[in-house]
C-alpha positions in Angstrom: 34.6 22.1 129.8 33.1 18.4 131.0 32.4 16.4 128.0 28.9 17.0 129.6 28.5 20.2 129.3 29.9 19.8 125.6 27.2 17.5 124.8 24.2 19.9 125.9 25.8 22.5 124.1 26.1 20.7 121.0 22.6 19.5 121.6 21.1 23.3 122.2 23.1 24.4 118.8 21.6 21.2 117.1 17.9 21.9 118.1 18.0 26.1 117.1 19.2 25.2 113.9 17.2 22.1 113.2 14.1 24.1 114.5 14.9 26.6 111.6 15.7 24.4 109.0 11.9 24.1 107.8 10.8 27.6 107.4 14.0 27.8 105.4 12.8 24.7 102.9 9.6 26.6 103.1 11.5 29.9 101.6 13.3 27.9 99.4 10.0 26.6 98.0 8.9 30.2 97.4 11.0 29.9 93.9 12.1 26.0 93.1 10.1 23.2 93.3 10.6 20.6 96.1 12.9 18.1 94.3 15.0 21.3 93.2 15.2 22.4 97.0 16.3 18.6 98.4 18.5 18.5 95.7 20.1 21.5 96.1 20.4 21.1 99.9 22.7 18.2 99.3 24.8 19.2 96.3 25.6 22.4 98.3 25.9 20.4 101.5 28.6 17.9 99.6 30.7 21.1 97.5 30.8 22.4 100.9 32.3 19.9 102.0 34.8 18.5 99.8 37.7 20.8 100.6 38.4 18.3 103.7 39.6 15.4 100.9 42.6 16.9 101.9 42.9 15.6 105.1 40.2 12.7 105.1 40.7 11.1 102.1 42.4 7.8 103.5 39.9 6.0 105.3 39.2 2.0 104.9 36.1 2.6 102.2 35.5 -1.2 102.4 35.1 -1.4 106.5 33.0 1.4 106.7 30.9 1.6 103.7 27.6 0.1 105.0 27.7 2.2 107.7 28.3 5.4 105.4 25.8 4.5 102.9 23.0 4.0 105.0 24.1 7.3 107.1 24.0 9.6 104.1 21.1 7.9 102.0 18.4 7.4 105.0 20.3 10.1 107.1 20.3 12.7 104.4 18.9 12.1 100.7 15.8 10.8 101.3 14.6 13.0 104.2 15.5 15.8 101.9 13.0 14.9 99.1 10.6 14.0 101.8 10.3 16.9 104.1 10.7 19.5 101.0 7.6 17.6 99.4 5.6 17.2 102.8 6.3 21.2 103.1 4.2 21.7 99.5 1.0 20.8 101.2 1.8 21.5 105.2 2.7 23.9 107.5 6.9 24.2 108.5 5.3 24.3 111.9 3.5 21.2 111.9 6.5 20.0 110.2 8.7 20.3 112.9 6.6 19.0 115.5 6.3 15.7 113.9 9.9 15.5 113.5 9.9 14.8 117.1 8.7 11.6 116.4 12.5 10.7 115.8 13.4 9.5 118.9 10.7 7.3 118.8 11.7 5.4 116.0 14.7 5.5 116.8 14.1 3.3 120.2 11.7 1.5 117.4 14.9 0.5 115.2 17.2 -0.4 118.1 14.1 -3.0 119.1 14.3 -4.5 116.2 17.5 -4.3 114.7 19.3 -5.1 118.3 16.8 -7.4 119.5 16.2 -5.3 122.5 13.6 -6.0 125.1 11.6 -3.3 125.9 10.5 -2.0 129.4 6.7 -1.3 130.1 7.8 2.4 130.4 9.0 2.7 126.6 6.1 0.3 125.3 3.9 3.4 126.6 5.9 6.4 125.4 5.9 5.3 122.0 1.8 4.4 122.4 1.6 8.1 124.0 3.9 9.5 120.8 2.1 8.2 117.2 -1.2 9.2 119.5 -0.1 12.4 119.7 1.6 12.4 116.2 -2.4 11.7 114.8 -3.6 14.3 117.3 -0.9 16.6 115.5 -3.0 16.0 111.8 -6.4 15.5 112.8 -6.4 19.2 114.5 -4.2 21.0 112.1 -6.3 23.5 110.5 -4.0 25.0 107.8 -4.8 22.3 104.9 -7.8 19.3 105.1 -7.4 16.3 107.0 -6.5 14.3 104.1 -3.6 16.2 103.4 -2.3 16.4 107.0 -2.7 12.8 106.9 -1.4 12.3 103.1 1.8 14.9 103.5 2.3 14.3 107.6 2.9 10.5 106.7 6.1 11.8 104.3 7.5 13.2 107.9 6.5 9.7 109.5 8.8 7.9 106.8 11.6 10.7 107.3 11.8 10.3 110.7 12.1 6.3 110.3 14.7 7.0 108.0 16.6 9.4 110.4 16.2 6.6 113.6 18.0 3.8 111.0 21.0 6.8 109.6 21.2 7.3 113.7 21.3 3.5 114.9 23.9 2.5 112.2 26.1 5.4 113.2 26.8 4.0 116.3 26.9 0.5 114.9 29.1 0.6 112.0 31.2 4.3 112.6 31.8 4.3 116.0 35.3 3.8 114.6 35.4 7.0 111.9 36.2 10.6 112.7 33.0 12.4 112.3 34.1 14.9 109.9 35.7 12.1 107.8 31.8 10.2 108.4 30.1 13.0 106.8 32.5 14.0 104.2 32.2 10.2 102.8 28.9 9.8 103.2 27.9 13.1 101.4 30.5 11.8 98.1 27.8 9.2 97.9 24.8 11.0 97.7 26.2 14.2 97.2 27.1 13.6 93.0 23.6 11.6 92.9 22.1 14.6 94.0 23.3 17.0 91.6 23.3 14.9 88.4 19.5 14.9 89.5 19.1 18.4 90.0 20.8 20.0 86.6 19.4 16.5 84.6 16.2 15.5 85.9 14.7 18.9 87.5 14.2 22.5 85.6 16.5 24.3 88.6 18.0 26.0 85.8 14.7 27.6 84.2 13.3 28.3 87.7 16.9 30.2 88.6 17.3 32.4 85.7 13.3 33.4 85.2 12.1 33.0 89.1 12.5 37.0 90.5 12.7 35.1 94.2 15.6 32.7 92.7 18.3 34.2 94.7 16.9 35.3 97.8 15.6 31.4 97.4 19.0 29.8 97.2 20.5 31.8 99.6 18.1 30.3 102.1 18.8 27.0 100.7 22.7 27.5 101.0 21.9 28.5 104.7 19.6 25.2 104.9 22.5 23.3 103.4 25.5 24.8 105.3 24.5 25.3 108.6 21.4 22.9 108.6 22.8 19.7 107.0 26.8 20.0 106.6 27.9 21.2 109.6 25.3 19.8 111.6 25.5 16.8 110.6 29.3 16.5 111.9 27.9 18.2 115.4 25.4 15.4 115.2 27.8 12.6 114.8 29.7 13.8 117.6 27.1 14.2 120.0 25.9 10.0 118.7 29.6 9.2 119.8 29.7 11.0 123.1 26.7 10.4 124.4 24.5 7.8 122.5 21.7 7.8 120.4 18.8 8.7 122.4 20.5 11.8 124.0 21.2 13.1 120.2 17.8 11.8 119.2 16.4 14.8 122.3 17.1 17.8 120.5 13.6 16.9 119.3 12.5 18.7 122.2 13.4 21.9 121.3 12.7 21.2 117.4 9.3 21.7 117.4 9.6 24.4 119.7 11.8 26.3 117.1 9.5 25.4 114.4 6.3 26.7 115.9 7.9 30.0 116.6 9.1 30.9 112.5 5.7 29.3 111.7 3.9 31.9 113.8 6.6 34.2 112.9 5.6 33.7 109.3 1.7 33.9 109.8 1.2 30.2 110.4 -1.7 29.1 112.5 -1.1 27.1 115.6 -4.2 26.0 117.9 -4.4 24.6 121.3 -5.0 21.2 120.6 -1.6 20.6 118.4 0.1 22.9 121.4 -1.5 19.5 123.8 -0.3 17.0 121.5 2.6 18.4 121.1 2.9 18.4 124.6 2.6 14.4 124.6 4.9 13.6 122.4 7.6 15.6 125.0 5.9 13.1 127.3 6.6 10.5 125.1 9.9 11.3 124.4 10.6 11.5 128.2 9.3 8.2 129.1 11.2 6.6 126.4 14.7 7.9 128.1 13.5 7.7 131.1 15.3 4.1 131.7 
């Protein structure tokens, strides 16, 4: 297999699970409040984990520690609070179809952080994409305009948060084994997160009186197994092989899984949204177009 072909695989994998990832916060919301589901997703995402100490404990903490820090606090913890608390007021569908705003700020970030010039062609993809990504709340039906606006901003600041995890990957790991990246950078957030959850949140109450508790948290072990853990090493490896903007793509097909569990799950999507996220594909085109 062409390290090619690898990398679309990895990419297809990437998007199916991302694309589910928000009806499963939405299902862990049925039963624990949205602190309770962020910080559940990355405690379980960094128990997971921690059986590979075994074999990735020795790495140079002091070389790579920027570059771990930022990747698991803006590439993981504070996403998860963000998205779980956008998801109180706004559809999973919507969502995930501005989470394709990623690769946006992700272009965004490398501007300004590597003082790169940009052509005419990106200046009007990313124009075409926060048009669309305003399209996306003004039309959205499910909840008032406010609240699109109020709640879709939270996904804005995620996504922002995801392009600077992405960019300092490939600045400051490029050197680290990617199972050995996202071990470490999980044992930072990973005990911040659960010292949160059993001292700052009521998980406990809500597990033991909730009757959806455990149907709840066995969506958000899926959400932090599949969707954070282990994705997160496919992710990583897909930065490496092919660079940030081809890993940043799998927004395409994001929204596109999204919109089908929203519908799935009685969620309303009109024709206007269905156009604007159209043009943010556009967007998203034109940006890796050169």
């Amino acid at each position: 297999m062409t390290s090619k072909m690898l990398s679309w695989i990895i990419l297809i994998v990437l998007s199916l699970v991302w694309g589910s990832s928000f009806i499963l916060m939405k299902r862990g919301l049925d039963a624990y409040s949205s602190d309770e589901v962020a910080a559940l997703r990355i405690s379980i995402a960094f128990l997971f984990l921690s059986p590979l100490y075994l074999r990735h404990y020795k790495i140079d903490l002091k070389k790579y520690f920027k570059g771990l820090f930022l990747m698991g606090v803006f590439g993981n913890l504070i996403p998860a609070f963000l998205f779980t608390r956008a998801e109180t007021e706004i559809s999973s569908s919507l969502a995930g179809m501005l989470n394709a705003l990623t690769p946006i700020f992700a272009v965004l970030v490398a501007l300004v952080w590597l003082k790169i010039k940009p052509s005419g062609t990106k200046i009007s993809g990313v124009i075409v994409g926060f048009l669309a990504a305003v399209s996306l709340m003004l039309f959205d039906r499910s909840t008032n305009t406010f609240q699109n606006f109020k709640y879709g901003n939270l996904i804005l600041i995620a996504t922002i948060c995801y392009a600077i995890s992405m960019n300092s990957i490939k600045k400051y790991l490029g050197g680290l084994n990617s199972v050995a990246a996202t071990l470490w950078a999980f044992t930072i957030t990973g005990p911040m997160a659960i010292i949160y959850l059993l001292g700052a949140t009521d998980f406990v109450q809500h597990f033991h009186e909730s009757p959806k508790a455990l149907p709840s948290l066995g969506y958000v072990f899926i959400l932090a197994v599949a969707g954070t853990a282990l994705s997160v090493i496919l992710f990583n490896i897909l930065i490496k092989k092919a660079g940030v903007l081809f890993a940043s793509s799998c927004t395409y097909l994001i929204p596109v899984v999204a919109i089908l569990w929203g519908l799935f799950d009685g969620e309303n999507v009109n024709f206007p949204q269905i156009l604007s996220m159209g043009a943010i594909i556009l967007s998203v085109y034109l940006i890796n177009r050169d």
